[in-house]
C-alpha positions as CSV (number, residue, x, y, z in Angstrom):
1,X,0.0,0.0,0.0
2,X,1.3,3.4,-1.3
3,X,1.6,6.1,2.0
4,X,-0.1,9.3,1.4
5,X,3.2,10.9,2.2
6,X,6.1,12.8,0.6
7,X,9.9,11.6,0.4
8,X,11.8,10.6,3.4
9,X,15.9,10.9,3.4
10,X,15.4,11.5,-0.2
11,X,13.7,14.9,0.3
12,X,15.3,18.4,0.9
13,X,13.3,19.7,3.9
14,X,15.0,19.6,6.8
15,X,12.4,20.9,8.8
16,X,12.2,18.9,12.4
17,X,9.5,15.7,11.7
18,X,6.9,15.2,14.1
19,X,5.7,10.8,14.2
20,X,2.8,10.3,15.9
21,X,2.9,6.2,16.5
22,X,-0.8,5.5,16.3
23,X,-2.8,2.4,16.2
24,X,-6.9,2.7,14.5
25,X,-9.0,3.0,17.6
26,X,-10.9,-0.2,16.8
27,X,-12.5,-1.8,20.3
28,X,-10.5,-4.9,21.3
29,X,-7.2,-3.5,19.1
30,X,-6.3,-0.9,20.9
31,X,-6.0,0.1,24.8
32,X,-6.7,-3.6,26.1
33,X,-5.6,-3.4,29.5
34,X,-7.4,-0.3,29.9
35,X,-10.7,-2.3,28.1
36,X,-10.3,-4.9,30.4
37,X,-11.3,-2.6,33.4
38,X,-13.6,0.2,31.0
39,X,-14.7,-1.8,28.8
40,X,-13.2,-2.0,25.3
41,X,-15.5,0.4,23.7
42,X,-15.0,3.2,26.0
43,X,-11.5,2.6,26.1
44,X,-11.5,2.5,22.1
45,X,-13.5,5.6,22.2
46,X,-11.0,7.6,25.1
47,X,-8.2,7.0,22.4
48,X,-9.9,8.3,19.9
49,X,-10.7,11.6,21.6
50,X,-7.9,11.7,22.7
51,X,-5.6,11.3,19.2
52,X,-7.9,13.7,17.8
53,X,-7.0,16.1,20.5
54,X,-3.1,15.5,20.4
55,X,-3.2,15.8,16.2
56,X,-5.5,18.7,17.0
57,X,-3.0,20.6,19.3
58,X,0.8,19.4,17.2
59,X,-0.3,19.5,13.4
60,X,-1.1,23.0,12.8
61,X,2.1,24.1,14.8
62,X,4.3,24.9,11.4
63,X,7.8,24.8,13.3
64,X,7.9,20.6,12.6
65,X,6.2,18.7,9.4
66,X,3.6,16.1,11.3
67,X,3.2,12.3,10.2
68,X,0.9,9.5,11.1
69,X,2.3,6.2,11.8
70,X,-0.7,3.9,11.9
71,X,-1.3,0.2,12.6
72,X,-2.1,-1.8,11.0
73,X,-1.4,-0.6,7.8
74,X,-4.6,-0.9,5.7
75,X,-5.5,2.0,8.5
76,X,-3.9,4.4,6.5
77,X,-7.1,4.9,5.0
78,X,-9.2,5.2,8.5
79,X,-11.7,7.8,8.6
80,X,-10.4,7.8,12.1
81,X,-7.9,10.1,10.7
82,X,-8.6,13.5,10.6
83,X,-8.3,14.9,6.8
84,X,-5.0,16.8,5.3
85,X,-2.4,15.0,7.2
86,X,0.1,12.7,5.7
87,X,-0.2,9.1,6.6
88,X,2.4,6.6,7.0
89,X,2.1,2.6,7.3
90,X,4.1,1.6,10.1
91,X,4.7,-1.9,8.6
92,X,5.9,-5.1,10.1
93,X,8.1,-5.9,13.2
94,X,8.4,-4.8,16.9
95,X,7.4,-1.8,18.2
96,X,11.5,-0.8,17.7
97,X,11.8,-2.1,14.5
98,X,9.3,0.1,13.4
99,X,10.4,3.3,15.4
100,X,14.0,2.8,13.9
101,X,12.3,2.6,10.9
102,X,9.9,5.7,11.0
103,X,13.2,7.7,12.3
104,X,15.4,6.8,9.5
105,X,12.3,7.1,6.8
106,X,11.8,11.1,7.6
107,X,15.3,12.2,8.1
108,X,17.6,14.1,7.4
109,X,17.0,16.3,9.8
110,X,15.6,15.9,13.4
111,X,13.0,13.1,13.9
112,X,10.6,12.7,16.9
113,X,8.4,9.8,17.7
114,X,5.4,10.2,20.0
115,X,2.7,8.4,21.4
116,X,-1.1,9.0,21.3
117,X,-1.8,8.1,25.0
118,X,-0.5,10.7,26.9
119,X,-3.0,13.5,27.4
120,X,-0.1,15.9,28.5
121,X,1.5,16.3,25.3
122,X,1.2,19.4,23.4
123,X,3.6,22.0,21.1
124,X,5.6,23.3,23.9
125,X,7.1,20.2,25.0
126,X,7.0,19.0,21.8
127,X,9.0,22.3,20.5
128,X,11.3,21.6,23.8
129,X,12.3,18.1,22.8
130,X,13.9,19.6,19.2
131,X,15.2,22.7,21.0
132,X,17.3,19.4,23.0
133,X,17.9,17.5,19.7
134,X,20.2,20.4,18.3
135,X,22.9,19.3,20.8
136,X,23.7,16.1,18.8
137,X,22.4,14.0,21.4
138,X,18.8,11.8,21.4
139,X,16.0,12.5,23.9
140,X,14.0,10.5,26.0
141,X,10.5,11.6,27.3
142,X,10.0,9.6,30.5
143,X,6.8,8.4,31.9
144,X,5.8,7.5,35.0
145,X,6.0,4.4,34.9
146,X,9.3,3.5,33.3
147,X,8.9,4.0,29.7
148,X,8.3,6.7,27.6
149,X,6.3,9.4,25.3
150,X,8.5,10.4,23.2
151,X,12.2,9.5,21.5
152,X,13.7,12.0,18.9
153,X,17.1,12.2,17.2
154,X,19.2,14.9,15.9
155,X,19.5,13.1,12.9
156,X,17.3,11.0,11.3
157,X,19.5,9.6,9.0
158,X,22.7,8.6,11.0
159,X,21.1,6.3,13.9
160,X,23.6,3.7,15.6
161,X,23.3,0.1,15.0
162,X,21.2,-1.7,16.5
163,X,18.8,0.8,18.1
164,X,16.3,-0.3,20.0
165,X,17.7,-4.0,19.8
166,X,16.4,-6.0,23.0
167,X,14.1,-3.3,24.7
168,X,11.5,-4.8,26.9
169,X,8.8,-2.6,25.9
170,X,5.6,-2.4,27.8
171,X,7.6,-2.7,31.1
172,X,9.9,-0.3,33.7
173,X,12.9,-1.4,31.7
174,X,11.9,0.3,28.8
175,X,13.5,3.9,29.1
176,X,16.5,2.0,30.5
177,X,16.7,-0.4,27.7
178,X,16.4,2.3,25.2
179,X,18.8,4.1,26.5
180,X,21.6,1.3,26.6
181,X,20.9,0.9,22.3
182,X,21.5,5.2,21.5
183,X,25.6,4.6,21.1
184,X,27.4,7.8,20.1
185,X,23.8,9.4,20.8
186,X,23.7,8.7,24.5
187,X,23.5,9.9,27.3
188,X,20.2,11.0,26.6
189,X,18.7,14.1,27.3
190,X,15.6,14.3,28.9
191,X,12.5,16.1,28.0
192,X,9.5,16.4,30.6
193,X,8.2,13.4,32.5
194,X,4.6,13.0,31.5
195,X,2.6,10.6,32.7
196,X,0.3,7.9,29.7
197,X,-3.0,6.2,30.1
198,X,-2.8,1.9,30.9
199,X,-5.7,2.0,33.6
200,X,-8.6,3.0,35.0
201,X,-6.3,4.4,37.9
202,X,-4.2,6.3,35.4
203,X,-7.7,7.6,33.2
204,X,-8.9,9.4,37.0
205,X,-5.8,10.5,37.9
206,X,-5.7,12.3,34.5
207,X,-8.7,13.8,35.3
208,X,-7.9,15.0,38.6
209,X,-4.9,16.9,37.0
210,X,-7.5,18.4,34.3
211,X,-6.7,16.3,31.3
């Protein structure tokens, strides 16, 4: 399937690239461990609402050219997208396969890779994290609860081997086991700790901080 974007490392622009990693918000496929305690509906139905708030807030912010990486890939034609961004396939793989893939796709230039399930994300800390990619260094987001919202590199192009080669993803190991793959791109900098959506305990302590 042909994505509805332009060229990657083949292009000119080196304007900073913004990857939102998305998957369709289809009940059952998306948010299961939240589902398993709302109900896979609502939980379907919170993502939605709330990738149409994070595209909503980060695509119309002209300092970065935004992407959608969806899953699965026939989902590049979702009306779950809104219209007039460019769509991506993420494609086969691990979760890190396909991030070292998107990253290397949209370079040259700086290239950051974001979740959809973390209501705090918006264009300050999203114009924060390049500001920190300039140094020649990659950047970890942290969450709460040992992984992370977002990874970006200064380069997009020139990523060390074996990134993101034996992460335990889904786990407290997973910003640790990140960094331990960035090579001559470590130590990582950090951008804001942010905390993502899993549970029903994390859903009302988002709205008790007004997310």
């Amino acid at each position: 399937m042909k994505a509805s974007v332009g060229p990657g490392r083949r292009g000119a622009e080196r304007r900073p690239t913004l990857v939102l990693f998305l998957k369709e918000p289809r009940p059952g496929m998306v948010k299961t461990r939240l589902g398993r305690e709302i109900g896979m509906i609502d939980a379907a139905w919170w993502f939605r609402h709330q990738t149409g708030r994070l595209i909503r807030a980060v695509a119309r912010d002209r300092r970065w050219r935004t992407v959608l990486a969806v899953a699965p890939d026939h989902a590049i034609a979702s009306r779950a997208w809104p219209p007039g961004i460019a769509r991506w396939p993420q494609g086969p793989g691990d979760l890190g396969a396909r991030m070292a893939r998107a990253l290397a796709h949209f370079g040259p230039g700086p290239v950051a890779i974001v979740g959809g399930d973390v209501p705090g994300v918006g264009p300050r800390e999203i114009g924060r994290a390049f500001a920190l990619a300039r140094g020649g260094r990659a950047v970890l987001g942290p969450a709460a609860d040992g992984g992370y919202w977002l990874v970006a590199v200064p380069h997009g192009g020139r990523l060390p081997a074996g990134l993101f080669a034996g992460v335990r993803w889904s786990g407290p190991h997973a910003l640790s086991d990140t960094e331990a793959t960035l090579g001559p791109l470590a130590p990582a900098r950090r951008a804001a700790m942010l905390h993502d959506v899993d549970t029903a305990a994390d859903l009302r302590a988002q709205r008790g901080r007004g997310a």
